[in-house]
C-alpha positions as CSV (number, residue, x, y, z in Angstrom):
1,X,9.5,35.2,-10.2
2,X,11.4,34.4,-6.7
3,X,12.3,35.7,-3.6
4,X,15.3,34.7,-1.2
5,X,16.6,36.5,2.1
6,X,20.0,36.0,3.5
7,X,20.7,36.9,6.5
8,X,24.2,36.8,8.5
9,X,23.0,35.4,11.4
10,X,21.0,32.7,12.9
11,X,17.5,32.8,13.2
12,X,17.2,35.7,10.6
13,X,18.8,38.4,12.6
14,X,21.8,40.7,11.4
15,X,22.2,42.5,8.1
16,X,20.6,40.9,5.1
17,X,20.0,40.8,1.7
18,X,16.8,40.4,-0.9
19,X,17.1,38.5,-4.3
20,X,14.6,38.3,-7.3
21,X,17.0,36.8,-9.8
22,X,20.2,35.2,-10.4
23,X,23.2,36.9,-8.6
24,X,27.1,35.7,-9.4
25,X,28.4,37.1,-6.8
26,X,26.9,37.7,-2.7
27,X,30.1,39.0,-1.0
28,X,29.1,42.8,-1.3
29,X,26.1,42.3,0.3
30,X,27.0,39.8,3.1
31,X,30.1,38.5,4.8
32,X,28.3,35.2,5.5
33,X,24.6,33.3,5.5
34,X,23.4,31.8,8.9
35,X,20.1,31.4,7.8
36,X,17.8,32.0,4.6
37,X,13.9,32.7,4.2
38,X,12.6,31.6,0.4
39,X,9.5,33.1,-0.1
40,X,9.3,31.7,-3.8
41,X,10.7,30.2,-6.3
42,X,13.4,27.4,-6.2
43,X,17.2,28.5,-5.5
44,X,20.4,26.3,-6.4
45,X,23.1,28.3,-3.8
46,X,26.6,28.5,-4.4
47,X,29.7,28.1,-1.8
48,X,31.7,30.7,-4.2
49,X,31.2,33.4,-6.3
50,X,30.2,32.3,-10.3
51,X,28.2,29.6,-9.3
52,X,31.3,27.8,-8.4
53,X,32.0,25.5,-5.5
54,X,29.2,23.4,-3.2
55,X,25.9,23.2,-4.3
56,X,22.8,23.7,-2.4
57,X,19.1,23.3,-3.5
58,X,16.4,25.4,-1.2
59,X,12.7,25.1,-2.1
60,X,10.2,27.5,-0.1
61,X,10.8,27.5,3.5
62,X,12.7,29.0,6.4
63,X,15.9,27.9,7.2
64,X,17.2,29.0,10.5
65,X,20.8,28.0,9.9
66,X,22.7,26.7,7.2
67,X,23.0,22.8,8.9
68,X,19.1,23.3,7.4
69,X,20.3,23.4,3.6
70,X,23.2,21.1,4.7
71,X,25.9,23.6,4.4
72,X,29.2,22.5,5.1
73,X,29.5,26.3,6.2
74,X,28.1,29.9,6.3
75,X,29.9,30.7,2.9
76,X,27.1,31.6,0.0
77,X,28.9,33.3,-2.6
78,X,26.5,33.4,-5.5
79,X,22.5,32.0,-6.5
80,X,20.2,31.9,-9.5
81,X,16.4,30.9,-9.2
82,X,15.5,27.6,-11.3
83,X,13.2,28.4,-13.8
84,X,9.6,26.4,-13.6
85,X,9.4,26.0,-17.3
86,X,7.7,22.3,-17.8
87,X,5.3,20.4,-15.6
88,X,7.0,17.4,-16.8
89,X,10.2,16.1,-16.3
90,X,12.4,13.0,-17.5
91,X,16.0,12.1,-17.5
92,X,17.9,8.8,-18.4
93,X,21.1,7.5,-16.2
94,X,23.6,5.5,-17.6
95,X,26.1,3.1,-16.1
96,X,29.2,4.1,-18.7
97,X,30.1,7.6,-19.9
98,X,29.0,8.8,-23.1
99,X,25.7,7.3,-22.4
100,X,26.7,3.8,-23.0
101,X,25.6,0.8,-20.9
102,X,22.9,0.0,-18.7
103,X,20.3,2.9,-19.2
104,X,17.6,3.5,-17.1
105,X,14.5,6.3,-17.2
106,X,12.9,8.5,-14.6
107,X,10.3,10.9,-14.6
108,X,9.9,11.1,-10.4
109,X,12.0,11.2,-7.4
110,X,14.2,8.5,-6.5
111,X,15.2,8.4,-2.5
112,X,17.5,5.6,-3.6
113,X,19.2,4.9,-6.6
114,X,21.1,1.7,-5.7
115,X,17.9,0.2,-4.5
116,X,15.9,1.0,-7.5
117,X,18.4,0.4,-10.1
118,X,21.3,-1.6,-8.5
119,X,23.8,0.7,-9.4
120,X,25.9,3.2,-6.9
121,X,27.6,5.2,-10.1
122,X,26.4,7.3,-13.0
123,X,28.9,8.0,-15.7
124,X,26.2,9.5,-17.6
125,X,23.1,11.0,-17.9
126,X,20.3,12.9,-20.3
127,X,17.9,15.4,-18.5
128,X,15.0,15.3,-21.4
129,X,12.7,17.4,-19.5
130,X,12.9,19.6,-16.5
131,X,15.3,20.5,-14.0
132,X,16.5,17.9,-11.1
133,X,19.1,18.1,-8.8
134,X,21.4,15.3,-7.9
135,X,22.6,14.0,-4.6
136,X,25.7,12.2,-4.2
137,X,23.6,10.0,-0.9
138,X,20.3,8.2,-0.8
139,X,17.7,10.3,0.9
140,X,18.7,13.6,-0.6
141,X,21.8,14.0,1.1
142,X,25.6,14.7,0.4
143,X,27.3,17.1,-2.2
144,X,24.5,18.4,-4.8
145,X,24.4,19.1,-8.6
146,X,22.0,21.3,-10.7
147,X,21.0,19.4,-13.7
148,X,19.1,20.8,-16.9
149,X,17.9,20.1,-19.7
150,X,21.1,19.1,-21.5
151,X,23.8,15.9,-22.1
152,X,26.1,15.1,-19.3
153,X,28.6,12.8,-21.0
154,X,30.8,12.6,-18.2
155,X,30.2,13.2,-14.4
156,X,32.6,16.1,-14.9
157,X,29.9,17.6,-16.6
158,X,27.8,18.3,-13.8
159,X,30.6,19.0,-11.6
160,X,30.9,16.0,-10.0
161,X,34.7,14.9,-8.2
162,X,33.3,11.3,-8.4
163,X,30.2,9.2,-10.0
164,X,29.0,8.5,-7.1
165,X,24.8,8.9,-7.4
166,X,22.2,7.8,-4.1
167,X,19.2,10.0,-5.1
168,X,17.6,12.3,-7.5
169,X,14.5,15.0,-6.6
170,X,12.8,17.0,-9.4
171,X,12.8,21.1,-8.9
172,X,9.5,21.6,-8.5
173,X,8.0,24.9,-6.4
174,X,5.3,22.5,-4.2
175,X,3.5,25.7,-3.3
């Protein structure tokens, strides 16, 4: 079970709108998000409706404006809650699409993917267990992807423009 506020404004003022589960499509509720309380649960956020568009991953927390989730803007089309299914998680990288090459295995966070593995691109990857997200800098930073529990054969696959991987954090509701 989760809980998210948006609110139009900053600082959680103006009209706003509660969520308990996934939602395709904000814009009836809310011309835009300024800022967003998460009482529980972990959130991926969309920039368009249908979970299209920029990414954004928000754990428990208050976040007084959208610089906080590292919005490129106020626009939040769309959300779904990531399920806490598995205590465990574990995905494998590869250097080549279709999960050839180089392959390398996690099952924690990685701040930096070029310093632990010496590679600045994933063509590929395998989430085994558990759901992670994916940040195109090191230090959790840049463009974002949901990944689940499924094959990735390409970076298109996750949505990605580019293969350009700097960190990985696991979803996991610290709370």
């Amino acid at each position: 079970m989760g809980k998210i506020t948006f609110y139009e404004e900053r600082g959680f003022q103006g009209r706003c709108y509660e969520c308990s589960s996934d939602c395709p499509n904000l814009q009836p509720y809310f011309s835009r998000c300024n800022s967003i309380r998460v009482d529980s649960g972990c959130w991926m956020l969309y920039e368009r409706p249908n979970y299209q568009g920029h990414q954004y991953f928000l754990r428990r927390g208050d976040y007084t404006d959208y610089q906080q989730w590292l919005g490129f803007s106020d626009s939040i089309s769309s959300c779904c809650l990531i399920p806490q299914q598995t205590s465990s998680h574990r995905l494998r990288l590869y250097e080549r699409e279709d999960h050839k090459g180089l392959m390398m295995e996690l099952s924690e966070d990685c701040s930096c993917i070029q310093d632990r593995f010496h590679l600045s691109e994933i063509r590929s990857l395998h989430v085994l267990e558990g759901c992670w997200v994916l940040y195109e800098m090191p230090n959790y930073l840049g463009r974002q992807y949901l990944l689940r529990p499924q094959e990735y054969r390409r970076y298109h696959d996750w949505g990605a423009t580019d293969a350009k991987a700097g960190s990985l954090r696991r979803v996991v509701d610290l709370y």
